[in-house]
C-alpha positions as protocol buffer text, in pm:
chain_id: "A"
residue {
  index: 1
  type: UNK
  ca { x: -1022 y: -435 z: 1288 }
}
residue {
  index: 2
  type: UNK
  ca { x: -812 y: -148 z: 1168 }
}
residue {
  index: 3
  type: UNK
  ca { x: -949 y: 16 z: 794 }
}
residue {
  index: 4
  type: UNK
  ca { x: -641 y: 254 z: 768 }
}
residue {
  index: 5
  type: UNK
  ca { x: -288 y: 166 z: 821 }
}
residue {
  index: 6
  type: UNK
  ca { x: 49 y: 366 z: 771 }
}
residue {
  index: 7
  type: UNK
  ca { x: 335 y: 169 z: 644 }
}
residue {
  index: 8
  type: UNK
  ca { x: 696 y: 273 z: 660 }
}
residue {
  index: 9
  type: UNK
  ca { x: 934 y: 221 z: 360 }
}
residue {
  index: 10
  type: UNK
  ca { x: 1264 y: 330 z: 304 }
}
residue {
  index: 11
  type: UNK
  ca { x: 1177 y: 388 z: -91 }
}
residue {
  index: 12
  type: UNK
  ca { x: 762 y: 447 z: -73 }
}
residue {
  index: 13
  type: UNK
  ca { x: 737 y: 693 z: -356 }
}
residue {
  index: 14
  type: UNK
  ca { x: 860 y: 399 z: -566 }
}
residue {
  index: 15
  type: UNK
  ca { x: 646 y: 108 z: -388 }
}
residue {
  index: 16
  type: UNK
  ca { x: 369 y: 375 z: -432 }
}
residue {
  index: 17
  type: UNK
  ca { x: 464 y: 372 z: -826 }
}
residue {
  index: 18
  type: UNK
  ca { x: 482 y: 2 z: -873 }
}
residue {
  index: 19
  type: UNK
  ca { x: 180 y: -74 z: -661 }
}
residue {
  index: 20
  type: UNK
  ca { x: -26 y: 202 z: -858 }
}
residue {
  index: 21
  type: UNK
  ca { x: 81 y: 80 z: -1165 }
}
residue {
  index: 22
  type: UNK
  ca { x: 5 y: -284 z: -1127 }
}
residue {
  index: 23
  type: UNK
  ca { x: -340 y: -212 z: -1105 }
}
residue {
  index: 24
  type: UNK
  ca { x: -405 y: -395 z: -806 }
}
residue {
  index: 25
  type: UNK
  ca { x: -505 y: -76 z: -589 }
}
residue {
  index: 26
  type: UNK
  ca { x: -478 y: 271 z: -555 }
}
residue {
  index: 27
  type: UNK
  ca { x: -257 y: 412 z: -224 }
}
residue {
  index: 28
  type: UNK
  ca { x: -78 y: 702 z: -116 }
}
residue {
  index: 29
  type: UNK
  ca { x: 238 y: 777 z: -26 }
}
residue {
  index: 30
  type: UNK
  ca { x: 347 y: 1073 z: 304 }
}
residue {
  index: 31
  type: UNK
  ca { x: 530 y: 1121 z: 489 }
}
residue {
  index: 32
  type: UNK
  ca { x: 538 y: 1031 z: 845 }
}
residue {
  index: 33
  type: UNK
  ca { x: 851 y: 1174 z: 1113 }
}
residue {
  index: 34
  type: UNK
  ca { x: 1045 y: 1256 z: 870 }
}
residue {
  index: 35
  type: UNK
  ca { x: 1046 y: 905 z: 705 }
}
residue {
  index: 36
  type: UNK
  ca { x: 854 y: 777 z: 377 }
}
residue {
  index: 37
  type: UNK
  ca { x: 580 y: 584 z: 427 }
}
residue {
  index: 38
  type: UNK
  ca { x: 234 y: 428 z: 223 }
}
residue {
  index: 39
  type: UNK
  ca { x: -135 y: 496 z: 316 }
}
residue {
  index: 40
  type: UNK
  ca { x: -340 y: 183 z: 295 }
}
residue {
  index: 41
  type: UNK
  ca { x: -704 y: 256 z: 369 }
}
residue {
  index: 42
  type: UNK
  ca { x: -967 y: -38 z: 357 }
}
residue {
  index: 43
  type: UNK
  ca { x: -1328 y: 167 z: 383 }
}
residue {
  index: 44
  type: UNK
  ca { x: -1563 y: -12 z: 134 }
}
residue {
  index: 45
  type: UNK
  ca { x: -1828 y: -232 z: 218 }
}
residue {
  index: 46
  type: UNK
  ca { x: -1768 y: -466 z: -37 }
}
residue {
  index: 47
  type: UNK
  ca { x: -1392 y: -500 z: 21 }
}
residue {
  index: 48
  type: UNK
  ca { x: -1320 y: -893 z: 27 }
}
residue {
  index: 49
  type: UNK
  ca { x: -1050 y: -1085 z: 210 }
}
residue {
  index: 50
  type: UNK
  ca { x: -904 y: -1169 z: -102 }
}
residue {
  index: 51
  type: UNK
  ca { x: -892 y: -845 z: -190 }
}
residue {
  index: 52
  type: UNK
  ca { x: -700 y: -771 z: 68 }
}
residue {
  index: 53
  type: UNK
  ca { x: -451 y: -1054 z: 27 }
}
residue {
  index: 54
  type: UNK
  ca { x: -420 y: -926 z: -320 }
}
residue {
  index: 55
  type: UNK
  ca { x: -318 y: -590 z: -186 }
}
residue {
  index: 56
  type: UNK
  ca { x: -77 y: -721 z: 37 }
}
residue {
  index: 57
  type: UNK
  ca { x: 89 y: -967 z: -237 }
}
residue {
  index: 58
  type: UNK
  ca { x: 115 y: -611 z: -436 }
}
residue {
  index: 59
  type: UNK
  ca { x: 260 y: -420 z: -238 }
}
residue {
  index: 60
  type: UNK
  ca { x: 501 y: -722 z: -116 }
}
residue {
  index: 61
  type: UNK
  ca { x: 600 y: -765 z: -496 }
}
residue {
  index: 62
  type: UNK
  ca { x: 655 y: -395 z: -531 }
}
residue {
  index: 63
  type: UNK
  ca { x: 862 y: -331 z: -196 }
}
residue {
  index: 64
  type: UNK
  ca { x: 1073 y: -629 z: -331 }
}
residue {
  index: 65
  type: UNK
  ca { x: 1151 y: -475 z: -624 }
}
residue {
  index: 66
  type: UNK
  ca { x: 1347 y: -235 z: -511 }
}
């Protein structure tokens, strides 16, 4: 099971944005060779699965809104 995961995206600062500002969860944006990209890190014990299918649905949602 992986806990942390690097995602690239051509426009992550704003997927960062929109994600953050949803409310859904908190992430971080880097960089990673020289392309933008979003930290996703899933360390808590009581982290659900639906919690993370409602982190994936936001971040979906945001990346489409671009």
């Amino acid at each position: 099971m992986l806990n942390q995961v690097l995602v690239a995206f051509d426009d992550a600062p704003d997927v960062v944005a929109r994600v953050q500002e949803d409310g859904t969860c908190w992430l971080g944006g880097t960089v990673w060779r020289g392309r933008g990209a979003v930290r996703i890190s899933f360390s808590n014990w009581s982290t659900t699965d639906d919690d993370v299918r409602a982190t994936a649905a936001a971040i979906l949602r945001a990346a489409a809104a671009t």
